[in-house]
KOLLOZA-154365 format. One record per atom (N, C-alpha, C): residue in one letter; atom name; x, y, z. Coordinates in pm, 1 decimal, padded with zeros to 6 digits. Example, Ala and Ser with C-alpha at 12.3 -4.5 7.8 and 13.67 -1.06 7.14 Angstrom:
// KOLLOZA-154365
  r   a         x         y         z
  a   N   01319.0  -00569.0   00780.0
  a  CA   01230.0  -00450.0   00780.0
  a   C   01320.0  -00330.0   00780.0
  s   N   01285.0  -00225.0   00708.0
  s  CA   01367.0  -00106.0   00714.0
  s   C   01290.0   00003.0   00787.0
This chain:
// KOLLOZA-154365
  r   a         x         y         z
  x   N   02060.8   11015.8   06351.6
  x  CA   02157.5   10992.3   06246.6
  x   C   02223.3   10855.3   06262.6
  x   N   02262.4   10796.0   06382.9
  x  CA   02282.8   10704.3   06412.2
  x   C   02210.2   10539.7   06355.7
  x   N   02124.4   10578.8   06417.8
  x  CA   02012.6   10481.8   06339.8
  x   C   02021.8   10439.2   06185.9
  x   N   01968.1   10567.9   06113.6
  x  CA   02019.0   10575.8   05973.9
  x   C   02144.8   10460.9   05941.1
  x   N   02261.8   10512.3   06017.4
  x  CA   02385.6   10464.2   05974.7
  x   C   02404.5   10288.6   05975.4
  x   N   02266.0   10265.5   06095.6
  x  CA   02283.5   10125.3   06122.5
  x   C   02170.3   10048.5   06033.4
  x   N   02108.9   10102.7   06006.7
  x  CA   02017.7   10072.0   05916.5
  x   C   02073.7   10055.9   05764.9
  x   N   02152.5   10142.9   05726.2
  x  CA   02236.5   10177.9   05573.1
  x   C   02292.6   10023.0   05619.3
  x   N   02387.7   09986.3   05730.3
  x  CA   02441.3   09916.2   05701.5
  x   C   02440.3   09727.6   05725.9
  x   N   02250.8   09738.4   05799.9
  x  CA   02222.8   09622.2   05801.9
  x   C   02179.6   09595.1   05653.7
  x   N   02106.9   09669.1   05568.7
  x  CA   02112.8   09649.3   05454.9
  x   C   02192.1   09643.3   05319.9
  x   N   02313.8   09632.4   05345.7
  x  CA   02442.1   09631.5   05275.2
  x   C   02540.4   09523.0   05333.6
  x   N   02461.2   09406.7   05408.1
  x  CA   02539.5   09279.4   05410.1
  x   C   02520.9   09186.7   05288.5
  x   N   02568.9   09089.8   05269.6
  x  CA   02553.0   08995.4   05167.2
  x   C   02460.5   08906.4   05192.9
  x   N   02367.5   08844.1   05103.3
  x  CA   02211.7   08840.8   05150.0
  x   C   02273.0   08671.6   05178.7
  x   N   02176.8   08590.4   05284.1
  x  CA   02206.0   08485.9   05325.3
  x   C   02194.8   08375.2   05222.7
  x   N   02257.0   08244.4   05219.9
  x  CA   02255.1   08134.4   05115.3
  x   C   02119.3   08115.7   05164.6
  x   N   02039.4   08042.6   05059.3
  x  CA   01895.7   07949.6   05107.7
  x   C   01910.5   07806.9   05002.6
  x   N   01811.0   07726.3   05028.1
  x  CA   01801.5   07638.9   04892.1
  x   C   01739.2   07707.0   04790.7
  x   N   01642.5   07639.6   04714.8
  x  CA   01693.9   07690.5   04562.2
  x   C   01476.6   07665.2   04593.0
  x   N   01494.8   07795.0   04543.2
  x  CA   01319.8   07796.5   04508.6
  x   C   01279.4   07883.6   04406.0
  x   N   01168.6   07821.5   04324.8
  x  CA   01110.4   07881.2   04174.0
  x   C   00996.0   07855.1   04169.1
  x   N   00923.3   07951.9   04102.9
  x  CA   00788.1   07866.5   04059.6
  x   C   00780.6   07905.2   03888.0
  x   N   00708.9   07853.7   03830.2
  x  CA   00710.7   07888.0   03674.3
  x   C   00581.9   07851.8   03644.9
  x   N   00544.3   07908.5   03511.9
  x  CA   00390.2   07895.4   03455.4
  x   C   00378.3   07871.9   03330.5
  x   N   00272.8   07792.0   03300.2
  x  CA   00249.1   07817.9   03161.8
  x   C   00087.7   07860.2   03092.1
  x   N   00060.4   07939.6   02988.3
  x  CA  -00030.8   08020.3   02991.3
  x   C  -00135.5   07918.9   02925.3
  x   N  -00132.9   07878.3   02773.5
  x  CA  -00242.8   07857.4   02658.5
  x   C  -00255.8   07709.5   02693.0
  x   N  -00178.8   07632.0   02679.4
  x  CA  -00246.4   07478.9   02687.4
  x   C  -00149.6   07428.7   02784.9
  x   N  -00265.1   07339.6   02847.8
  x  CA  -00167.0   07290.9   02963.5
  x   C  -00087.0   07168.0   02940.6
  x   N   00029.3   07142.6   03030.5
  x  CA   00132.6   07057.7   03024.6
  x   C   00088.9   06882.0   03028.8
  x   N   00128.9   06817.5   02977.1
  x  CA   00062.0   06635.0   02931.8
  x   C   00164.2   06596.2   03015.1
  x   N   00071.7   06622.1   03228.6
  x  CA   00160.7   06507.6   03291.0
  x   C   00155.3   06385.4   03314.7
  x   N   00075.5   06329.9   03249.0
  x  CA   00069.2   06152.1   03211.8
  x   C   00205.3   06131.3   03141.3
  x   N   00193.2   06186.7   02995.3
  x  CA   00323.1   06230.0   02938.7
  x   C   00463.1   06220.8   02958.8
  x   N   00485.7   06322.4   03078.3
  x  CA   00577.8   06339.1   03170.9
  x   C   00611.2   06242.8   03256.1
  x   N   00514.0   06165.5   03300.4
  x  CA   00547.4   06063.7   03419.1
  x   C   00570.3   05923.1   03300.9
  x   N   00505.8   05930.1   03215.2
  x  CA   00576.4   05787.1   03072.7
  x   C   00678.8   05809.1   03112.1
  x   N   00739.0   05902.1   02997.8
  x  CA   00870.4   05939.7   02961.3
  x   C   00971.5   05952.8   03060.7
  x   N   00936.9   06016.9   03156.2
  x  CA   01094.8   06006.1   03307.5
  x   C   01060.1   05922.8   03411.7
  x   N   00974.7   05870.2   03417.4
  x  CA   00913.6   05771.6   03539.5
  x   C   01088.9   05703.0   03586.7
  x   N   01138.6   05664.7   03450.7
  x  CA   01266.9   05590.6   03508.6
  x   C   01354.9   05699.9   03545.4
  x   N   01347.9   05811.3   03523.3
  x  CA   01473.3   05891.5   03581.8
  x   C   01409.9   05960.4   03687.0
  x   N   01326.3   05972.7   03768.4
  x  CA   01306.2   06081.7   03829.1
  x   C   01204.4   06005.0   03895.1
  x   N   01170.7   06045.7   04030.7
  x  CA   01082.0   05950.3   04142.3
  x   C   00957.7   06061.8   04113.1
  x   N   00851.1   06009.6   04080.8
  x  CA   00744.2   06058.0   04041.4
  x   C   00614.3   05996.1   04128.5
  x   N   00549.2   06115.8   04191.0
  x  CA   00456.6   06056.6   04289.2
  x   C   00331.4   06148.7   04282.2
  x   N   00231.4   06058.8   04239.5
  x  CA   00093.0   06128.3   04225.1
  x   C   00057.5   06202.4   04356.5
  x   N  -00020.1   06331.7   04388.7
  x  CA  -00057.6   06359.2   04478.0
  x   C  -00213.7   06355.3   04478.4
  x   N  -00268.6   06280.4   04617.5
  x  CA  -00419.7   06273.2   04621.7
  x   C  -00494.3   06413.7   04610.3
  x   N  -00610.6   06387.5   04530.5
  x  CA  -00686.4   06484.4   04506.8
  x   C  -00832.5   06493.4   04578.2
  x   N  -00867.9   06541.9   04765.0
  x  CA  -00960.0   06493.1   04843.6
  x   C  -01116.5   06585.0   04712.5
  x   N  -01192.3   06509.2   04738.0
  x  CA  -01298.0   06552.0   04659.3
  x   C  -01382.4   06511.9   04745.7
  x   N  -01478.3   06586.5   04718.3
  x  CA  -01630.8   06558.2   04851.5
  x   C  -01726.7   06433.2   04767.4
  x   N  -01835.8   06416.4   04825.4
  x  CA  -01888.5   06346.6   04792.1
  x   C  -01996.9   06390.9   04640.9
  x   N  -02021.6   06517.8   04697.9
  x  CA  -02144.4   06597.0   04589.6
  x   C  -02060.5   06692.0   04534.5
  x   N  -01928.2   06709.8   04528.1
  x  CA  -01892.3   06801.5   04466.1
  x   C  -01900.3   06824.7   04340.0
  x   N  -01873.9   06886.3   04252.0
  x  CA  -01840.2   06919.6   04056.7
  x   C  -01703.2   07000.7   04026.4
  x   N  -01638.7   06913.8   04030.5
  x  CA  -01518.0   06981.2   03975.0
  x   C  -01472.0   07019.3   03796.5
  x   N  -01500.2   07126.0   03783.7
  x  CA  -01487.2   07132.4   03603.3
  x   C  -01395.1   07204.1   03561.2
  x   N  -01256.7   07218.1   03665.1
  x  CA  -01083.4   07213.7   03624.3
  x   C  -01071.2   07111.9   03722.8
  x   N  -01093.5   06984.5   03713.4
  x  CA  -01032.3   06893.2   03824.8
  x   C  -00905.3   06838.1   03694.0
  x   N  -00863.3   06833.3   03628.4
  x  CA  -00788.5   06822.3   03536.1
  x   C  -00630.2   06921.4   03599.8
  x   N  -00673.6   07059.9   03607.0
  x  CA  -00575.9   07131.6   03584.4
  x   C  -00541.8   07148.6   03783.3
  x   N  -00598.3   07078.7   03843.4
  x  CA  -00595.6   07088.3   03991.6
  x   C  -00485.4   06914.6   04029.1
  x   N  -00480.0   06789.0   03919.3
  x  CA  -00385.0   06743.7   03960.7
  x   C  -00279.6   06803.7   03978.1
  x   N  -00188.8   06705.4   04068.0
  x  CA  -00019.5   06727.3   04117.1
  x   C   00028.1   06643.2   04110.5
  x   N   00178.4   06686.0   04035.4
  x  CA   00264.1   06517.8   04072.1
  x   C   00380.7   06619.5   04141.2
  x   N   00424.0   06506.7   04249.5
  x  CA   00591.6   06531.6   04307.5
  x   C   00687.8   06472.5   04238.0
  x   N   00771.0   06526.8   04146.5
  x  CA   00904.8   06505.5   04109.9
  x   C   01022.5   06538.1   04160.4
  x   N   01104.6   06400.6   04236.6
  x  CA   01218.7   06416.9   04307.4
  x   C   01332.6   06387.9   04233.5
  x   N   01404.2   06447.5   04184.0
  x  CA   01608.8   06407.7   04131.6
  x   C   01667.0   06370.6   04246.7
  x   N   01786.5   06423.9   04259.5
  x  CA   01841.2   06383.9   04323.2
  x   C   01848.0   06501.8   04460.6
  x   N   01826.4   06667.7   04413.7
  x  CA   01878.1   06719.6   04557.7
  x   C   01778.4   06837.2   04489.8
  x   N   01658.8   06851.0   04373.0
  x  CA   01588.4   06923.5   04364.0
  x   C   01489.5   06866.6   04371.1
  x   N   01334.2   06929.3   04373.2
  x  CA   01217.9   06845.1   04387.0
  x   C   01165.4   06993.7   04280.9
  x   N   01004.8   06938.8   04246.0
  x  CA   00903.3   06990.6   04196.5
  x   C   00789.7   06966.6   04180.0
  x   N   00688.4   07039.8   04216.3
  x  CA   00541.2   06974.7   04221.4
  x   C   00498.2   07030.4   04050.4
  x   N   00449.4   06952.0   04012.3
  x  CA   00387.8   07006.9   03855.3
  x   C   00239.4   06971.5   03869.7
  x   N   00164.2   07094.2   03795.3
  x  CA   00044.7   07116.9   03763.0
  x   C   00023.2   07105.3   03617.9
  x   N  -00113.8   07123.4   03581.7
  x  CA  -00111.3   07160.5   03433.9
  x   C  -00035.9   07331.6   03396.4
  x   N  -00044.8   07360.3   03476.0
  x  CA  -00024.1   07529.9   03465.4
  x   C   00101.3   07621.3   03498.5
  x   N   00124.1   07512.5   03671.4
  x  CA   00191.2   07583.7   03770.3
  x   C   00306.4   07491.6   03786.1
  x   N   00455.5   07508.4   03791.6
  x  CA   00578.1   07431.8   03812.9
  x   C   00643.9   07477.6   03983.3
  x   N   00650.8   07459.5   04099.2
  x  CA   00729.2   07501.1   04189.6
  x   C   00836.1   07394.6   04223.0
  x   N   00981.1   07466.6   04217.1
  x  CA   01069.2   07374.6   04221.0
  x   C   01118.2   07434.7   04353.7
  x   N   01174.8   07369.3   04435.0
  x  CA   01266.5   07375.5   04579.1
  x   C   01376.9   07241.5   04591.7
  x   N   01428.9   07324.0   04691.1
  x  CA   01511.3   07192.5   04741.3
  x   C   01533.7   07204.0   04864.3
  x   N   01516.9   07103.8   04972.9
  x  CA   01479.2   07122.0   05123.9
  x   C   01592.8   07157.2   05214.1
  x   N   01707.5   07132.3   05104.2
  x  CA   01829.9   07223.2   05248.1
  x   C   01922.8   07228.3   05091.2
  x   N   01994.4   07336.8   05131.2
  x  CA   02076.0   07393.2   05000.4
  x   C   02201.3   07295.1   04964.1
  x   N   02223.3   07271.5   04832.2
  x  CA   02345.9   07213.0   04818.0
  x   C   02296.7   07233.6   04651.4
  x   N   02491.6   07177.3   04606.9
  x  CA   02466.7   07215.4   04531.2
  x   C   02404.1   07131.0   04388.8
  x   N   02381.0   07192.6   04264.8
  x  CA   02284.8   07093.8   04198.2
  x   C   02357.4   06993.5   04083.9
  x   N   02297.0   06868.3   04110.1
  x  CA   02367.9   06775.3   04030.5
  x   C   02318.1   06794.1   03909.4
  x   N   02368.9   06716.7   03819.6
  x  CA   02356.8   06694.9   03642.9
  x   C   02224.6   06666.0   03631.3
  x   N   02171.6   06540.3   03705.2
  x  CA   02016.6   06530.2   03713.7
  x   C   01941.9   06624.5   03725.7
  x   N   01972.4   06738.3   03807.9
  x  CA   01915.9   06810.6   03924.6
  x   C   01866.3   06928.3   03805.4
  x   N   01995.3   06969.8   03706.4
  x  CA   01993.0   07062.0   03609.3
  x   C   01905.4   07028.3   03481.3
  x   N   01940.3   06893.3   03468.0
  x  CA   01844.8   06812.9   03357.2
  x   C   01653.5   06840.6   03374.7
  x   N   01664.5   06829.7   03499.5
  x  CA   01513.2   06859.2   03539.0
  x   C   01472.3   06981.8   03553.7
  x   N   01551.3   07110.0   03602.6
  x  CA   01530.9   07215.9   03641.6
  x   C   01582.7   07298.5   03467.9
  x   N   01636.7   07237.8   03334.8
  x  CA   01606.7   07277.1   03202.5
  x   C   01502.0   07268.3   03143.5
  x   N   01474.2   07125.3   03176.0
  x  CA   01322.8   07045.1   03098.7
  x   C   01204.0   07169.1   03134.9
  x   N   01231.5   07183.6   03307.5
  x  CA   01119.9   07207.3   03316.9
  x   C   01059.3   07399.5   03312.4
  x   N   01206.7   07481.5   03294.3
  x  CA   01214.7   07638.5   03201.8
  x   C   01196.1   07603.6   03050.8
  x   N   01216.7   07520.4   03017.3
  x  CA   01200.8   07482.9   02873.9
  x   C   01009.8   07511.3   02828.1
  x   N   00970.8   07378.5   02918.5
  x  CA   00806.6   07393.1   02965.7
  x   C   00696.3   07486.9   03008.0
  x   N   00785.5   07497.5   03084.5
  x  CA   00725.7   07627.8   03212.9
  x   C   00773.8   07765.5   03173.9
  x   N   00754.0   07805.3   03051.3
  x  CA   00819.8   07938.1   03021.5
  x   C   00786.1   08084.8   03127.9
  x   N   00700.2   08092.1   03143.1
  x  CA   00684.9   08267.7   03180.3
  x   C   00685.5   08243.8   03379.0
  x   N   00710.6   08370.4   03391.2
  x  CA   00729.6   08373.8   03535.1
  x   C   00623.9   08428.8   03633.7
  x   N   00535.0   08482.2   03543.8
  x  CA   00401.8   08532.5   03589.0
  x   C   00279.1   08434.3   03543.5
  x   N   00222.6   08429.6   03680.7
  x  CA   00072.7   08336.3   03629.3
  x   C  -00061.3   08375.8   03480.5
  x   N  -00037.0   08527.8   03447.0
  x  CA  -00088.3   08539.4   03380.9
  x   C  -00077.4   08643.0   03294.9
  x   N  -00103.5   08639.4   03126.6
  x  CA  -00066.9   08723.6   03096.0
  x   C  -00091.5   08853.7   03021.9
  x   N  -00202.6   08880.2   03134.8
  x  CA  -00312.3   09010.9   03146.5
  x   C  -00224.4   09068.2   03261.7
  x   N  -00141.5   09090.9   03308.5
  x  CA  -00100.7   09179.1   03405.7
  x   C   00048.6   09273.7   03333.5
């Protein structure tokens, strides 16, 4: 019974702060991040990520397999054609920028599930 009681009440603390993590999706056509990097290049630090490819390979979604890193000021996000994951590497709280980017990109990135057959 004891146990129980300590158990009831490790699970009835207040759950710990973390930073701020999301991922978001989008289903029918994918997102224009050329587009994206035009248009905010000046607000937002935008950094292509390398894409290693073999020599003989065939990639025929190498399209929807780029990444860019988008940094604000105290949020980040990697964007796909598909897939949005936003974090921020130690918690604080979020600036005007921070919200500007993390609207744009629920605006974009509507659904919360990768697909929407489940």
């Amino acid at each position: 019974m004891e146990r129980i009681g300590l158990w009831l009440r490790s699970r009835a603390r207040e759950p710990e702060e973390s930073p701020f993590y999301g991922v978001r999706f989008r289903w029918w056509r994918p997102f224009d991040l050329d587009g994206f990097a035009r248009d905010y290049g000046g607000k937002y630090e935008i950094e292509i990520r390398p894409i290693y490819v073999g020599k003989w390979s065939i990639d025929v979604f190498g399209d929807a397999r780029r990444e860019f890193l988008v940094r604000a000021d105290t949020l980040n996000a990697f964007l796909t054609a598909y897939r949005a994951i936003l974090f921020q590497k130690e918690m604080a709280p979020l600036t005007p920028v921070d919200r500007e980017l993390l609207d744009f990109i629920l605006e974009n990135y509507p659904q919360v599930r990768d697909t929407p057959l489940i």
